[in-house]
NUDREN-623500 format. One record per residue: residue number from 1; residue in three letters; x, z, y of N, C-alpha, C in turn. Coordinates in steps of 0.02 Angstrom, whole numbers, plus 32768, in hexadecimal, padded with zeros to 4 digits. Atoms other than C-alpha are relative to their C-alpha. Layout:
BEGIN
zami lotor n.u n.w n.v ca.u ca.w ca.v c.u c.w c.v
NUM Ala X Z Y X Z Y X Z Y
...
//
This chain:
BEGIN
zami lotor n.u n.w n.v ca.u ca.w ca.v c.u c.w c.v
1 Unk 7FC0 8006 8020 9D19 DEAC D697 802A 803E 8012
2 Unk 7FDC 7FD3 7FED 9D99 DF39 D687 8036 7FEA 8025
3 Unk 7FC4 800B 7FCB 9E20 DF4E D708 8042 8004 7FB3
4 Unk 7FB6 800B 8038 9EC8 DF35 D685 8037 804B 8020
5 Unk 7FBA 7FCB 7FEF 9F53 DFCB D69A 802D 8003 8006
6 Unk 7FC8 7FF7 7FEF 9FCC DF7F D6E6 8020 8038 8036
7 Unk 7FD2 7FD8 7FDD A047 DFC3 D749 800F 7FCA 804A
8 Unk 7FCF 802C 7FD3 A05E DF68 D80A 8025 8010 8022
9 Unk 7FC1 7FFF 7FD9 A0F4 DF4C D84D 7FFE 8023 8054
10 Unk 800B 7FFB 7FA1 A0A7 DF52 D914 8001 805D 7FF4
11 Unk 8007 7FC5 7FF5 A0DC E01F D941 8026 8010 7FD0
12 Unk 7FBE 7FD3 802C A16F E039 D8BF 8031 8021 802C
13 Unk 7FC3 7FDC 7FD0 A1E4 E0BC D912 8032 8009 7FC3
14 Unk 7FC2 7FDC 8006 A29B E0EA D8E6 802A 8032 8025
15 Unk 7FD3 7FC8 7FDC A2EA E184 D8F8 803E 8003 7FE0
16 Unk 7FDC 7FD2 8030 A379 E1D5 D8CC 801A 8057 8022
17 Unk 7FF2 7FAF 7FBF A3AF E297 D8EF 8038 8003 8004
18 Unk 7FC1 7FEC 7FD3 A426 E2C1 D95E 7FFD 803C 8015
19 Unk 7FEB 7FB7 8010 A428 E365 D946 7FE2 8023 7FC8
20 Unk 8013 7FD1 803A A3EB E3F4 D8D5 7FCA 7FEE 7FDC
21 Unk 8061 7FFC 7FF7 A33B E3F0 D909 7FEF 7FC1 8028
22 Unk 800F 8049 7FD3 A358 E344 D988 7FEF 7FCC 7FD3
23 Unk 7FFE 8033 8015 A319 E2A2 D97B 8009 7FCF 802A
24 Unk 7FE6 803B 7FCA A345 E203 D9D8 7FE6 7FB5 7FE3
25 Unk 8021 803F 801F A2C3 E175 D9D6 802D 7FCD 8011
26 Unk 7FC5 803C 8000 A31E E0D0 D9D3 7FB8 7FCB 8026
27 Unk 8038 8036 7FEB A2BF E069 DA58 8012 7FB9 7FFC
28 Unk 801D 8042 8004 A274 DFC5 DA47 8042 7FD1 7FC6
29 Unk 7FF4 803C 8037 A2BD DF81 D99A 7FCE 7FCD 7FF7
30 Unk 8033 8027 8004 A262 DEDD D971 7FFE 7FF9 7FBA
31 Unk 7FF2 7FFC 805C A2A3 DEE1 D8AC 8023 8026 7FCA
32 Unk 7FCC 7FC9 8020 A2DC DF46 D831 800E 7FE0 7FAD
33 Unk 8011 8025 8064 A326 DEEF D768 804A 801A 7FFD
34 Unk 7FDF 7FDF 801E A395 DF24 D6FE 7FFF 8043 7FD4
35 Unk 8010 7FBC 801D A352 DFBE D6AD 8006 8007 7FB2
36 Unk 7FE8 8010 8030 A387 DF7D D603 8058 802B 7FE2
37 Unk 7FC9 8016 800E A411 DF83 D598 8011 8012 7FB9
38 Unk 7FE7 8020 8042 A442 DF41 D4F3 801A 8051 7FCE
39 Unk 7FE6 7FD3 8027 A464 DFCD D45A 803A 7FE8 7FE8
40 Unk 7FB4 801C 8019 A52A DFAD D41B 7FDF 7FFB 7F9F
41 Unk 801C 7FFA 804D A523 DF7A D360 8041 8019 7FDF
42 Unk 7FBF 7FD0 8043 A58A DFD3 D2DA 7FF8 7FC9 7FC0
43 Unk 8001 8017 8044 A5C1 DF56 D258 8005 8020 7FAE
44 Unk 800A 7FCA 803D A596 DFAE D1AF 8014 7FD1 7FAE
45 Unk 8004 801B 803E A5B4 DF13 D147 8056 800F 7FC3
46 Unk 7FBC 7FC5 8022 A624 DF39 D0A5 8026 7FA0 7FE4
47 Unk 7FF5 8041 8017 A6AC DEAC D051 7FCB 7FD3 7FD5
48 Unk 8025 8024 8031 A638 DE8C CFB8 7FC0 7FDC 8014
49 Unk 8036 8019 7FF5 A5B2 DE5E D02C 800D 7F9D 7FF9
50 Unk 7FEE 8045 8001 A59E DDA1 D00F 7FC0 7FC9 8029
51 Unk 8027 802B 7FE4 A504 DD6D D08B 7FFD 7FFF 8049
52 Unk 7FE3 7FEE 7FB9 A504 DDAE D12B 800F 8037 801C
53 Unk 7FEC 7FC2 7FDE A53D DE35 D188 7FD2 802B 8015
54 Unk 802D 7FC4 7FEA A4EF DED6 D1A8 8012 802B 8036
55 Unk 7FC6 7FD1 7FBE A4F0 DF42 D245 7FC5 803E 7FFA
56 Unk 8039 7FBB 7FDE A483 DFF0 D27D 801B 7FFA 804A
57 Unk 8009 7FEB 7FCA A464 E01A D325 8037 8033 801C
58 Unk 7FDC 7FE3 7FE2 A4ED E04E D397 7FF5 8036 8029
59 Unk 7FFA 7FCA 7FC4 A4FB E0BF D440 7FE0 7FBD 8030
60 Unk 801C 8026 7FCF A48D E075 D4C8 803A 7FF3 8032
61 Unk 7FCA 801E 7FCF A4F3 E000 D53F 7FD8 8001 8052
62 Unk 8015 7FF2 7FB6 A4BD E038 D60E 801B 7FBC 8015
63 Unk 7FF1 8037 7FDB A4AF DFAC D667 7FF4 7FFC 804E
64 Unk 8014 8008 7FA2 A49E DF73 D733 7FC7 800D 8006
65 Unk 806A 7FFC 7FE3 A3F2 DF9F D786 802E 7FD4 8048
66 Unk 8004 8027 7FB3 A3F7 DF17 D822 7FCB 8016 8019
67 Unk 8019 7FEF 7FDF A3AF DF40 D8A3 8001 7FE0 8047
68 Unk 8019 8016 7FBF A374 DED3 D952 7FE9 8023 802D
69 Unk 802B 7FD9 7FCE A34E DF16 D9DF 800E 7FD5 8050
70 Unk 8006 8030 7FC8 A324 DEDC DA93 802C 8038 801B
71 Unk 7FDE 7FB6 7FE1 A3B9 DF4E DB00 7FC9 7FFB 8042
72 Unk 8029 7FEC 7FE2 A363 DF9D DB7D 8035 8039 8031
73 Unk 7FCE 7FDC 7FD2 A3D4 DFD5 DC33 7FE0 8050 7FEE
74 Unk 801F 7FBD 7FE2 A3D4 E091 DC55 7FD4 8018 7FBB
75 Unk 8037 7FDF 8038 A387 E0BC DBA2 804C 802C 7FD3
76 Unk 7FE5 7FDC 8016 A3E3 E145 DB4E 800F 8010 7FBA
77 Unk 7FE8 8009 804D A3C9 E121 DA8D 802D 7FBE 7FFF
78 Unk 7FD6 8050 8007 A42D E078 DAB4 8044 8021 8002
79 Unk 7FB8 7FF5 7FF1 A4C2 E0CF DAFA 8016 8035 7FD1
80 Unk 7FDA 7FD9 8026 A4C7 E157 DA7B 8009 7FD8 7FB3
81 Unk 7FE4 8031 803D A4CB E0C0 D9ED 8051 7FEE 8007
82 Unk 7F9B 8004 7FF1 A57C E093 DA42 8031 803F 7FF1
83 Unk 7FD1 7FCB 800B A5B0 E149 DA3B 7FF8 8018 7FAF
84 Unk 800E 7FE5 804D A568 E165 D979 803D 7FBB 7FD4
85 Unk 7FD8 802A 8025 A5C8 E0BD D960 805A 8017 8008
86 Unk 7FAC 7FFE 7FF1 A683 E0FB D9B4 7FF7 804A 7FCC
87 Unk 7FF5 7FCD 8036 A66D E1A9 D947 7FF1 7FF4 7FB0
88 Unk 7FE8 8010 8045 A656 E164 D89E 7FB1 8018 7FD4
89 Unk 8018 7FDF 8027 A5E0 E1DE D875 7FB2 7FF8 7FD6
90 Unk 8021 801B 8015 A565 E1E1 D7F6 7FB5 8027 8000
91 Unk 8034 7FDD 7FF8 A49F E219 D826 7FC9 7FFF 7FE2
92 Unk 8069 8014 8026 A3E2 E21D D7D6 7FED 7FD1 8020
93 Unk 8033 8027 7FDF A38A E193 D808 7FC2 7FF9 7FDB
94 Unk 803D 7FF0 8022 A2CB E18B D7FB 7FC8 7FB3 8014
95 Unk 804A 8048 7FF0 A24E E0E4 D7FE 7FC6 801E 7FF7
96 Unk 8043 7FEA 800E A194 E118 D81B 7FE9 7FD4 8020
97 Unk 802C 8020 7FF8 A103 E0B4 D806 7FE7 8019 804B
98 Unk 8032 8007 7FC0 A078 E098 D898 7FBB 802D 7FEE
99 Unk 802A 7FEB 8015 A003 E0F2 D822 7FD1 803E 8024
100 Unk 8019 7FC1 7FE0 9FE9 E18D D884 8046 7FFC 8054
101 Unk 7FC2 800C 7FBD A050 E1BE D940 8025 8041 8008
102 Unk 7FDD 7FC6 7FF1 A09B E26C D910 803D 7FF1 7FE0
103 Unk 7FB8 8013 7FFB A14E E263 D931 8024 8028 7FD7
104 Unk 7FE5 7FF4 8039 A1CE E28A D8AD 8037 803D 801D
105 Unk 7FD9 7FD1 7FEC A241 E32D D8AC 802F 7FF2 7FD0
106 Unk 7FC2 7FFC 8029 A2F3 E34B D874 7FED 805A 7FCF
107 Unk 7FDE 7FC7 7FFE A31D E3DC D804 8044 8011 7FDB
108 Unk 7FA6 8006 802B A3E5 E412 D7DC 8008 7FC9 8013
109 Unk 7FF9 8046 7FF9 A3FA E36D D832 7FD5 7FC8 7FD6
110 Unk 8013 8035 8035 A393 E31A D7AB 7FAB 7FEA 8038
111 Unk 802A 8015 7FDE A2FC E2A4 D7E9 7FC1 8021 7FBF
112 Unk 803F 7FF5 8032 A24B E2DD D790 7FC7 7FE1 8010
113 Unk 802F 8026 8012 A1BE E27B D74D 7FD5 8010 803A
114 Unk 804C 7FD0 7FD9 A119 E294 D7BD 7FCA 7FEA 7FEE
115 Unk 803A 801B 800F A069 E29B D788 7FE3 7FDB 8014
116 Unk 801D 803C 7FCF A00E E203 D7B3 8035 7FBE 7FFC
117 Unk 7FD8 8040 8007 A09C E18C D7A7 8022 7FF6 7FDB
118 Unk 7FD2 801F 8033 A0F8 E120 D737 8039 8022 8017
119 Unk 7FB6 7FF6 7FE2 A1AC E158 D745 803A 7FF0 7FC6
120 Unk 7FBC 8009 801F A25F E121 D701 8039 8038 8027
121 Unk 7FCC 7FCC 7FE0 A2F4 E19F D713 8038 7FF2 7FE1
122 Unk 7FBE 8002 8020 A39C E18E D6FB 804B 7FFD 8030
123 Unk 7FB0 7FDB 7FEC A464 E1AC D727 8017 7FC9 801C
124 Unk 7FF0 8041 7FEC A4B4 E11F D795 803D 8015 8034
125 Unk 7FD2 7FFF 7FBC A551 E109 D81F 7FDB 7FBD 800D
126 Unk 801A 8043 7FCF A53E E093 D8A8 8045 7FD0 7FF6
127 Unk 7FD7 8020 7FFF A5AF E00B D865 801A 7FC1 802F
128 Unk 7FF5 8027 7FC9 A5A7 DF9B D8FD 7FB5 8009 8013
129 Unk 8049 8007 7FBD A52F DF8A D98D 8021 7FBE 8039
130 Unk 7FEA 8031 7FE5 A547 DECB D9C2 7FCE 7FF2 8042
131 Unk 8027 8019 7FD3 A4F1 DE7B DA60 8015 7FC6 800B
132 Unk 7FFC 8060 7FF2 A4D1 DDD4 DA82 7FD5 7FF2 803F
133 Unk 8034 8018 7FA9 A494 DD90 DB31 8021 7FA1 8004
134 Unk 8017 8060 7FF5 A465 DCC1 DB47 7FD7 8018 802A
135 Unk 8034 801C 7FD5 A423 DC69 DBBE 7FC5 7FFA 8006
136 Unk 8054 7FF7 8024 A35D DC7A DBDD 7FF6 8013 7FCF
137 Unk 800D 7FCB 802F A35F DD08 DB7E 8001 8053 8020
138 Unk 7FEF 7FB2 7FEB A362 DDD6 DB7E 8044 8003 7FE3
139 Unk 7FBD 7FE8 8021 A409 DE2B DB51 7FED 802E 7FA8
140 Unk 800C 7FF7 8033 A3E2 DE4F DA96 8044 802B 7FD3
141 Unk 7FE4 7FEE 8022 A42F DEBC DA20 7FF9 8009 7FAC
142 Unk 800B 7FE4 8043 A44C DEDA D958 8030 8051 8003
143 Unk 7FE9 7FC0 8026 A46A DF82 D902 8014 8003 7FC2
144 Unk 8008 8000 804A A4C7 DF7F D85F 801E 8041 8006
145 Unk 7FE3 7FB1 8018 A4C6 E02E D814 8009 7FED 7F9D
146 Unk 7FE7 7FF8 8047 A528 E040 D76E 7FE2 8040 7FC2
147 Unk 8016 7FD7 8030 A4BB E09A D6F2 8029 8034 7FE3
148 Unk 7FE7 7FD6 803A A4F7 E137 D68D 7FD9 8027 7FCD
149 Unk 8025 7FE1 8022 A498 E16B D5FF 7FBF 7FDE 8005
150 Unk 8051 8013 8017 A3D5 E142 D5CE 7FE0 7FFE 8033
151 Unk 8039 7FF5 7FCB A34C E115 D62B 7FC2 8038 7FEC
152 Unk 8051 7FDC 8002 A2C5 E195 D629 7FC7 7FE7 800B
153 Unk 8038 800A 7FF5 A220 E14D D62A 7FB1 8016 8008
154 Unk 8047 7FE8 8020 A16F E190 D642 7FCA 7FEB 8007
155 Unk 8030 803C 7FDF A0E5 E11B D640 7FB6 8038 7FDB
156 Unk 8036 7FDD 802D A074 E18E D5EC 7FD0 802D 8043
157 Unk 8026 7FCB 7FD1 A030 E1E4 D68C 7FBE 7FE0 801B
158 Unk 8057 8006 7FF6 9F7A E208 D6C2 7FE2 7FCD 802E
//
């Protein structure tokens, strides 16, 4: 039987760059959704229409990417999520598959594809970075980053 072409989840990294040419893995997320988001519709219908309304395809609507993660003391992509969240600002972020293990570069700040792995790219701030800690538990965190602009996708690689 053939092996199928998926894609698994076990060994997805996230980066994003933090600088020109930097990148800054984001340790130990456990989930990543939201990579969606809805096209706006343009109503096109005219008075004389008499059945139903007509629309075309708007401007893509950016939506939340959530993001889980286990926090982790003394780890240095955790604490610079708090400082990407008090500056506002808005960076590349990059999702790569498990497909292959060569690590992803920035360039001009932008994140780039890499051979061997699935990858999504796209424009985001850190719109909150919540933590939650219960009882008989770890201290857990989410990441919501506020999309700007398209996702880049490239599933097409070798």
């Amino acid at each position: 039987m053939a092996t199928k072409p998926v894609i698994k989840s076990q060994g997805t990294e996230l980066y994003y760059a933090s600088g020109a040419t930097e990148v800054t893995k984001i340790v130990c997320p456990t989930g990543i959704s939201g990579l969606g988001g809805a096209r706006a519709q343009i109503d096109v219908t005219c008075l004389d229409d008499t059945e139903d309304e007509e629309f075309v395809g708007g401007l893509g609507t950016p939506g939340q990417v959530t993001i889980p993660f286990n926090l982790h003391k003394s780890e240095i992509s955790h604490e610079k999520l708090m400082e990407l969240k008090a500056s506002g600002e808005t960076v590349s972020w990059g999702i790569y598959s498990s497909n292959a293990a060569t690590a992803p570069t920035a360039v001009g700040s932008v994140m780039q594809p890499v051979t061997g792995r699935v990858s999504a790219i796209f424009n985001a701030y850190v719109a909150d970075v919540a933590i939650d800690i219960a009882s008989k538990d770890i201290w857990k965190g989410t990441i919501t980053l506020q999309r700007s602009g398209p996702v880049v996708w490239d599933l097409l690689t070798p």
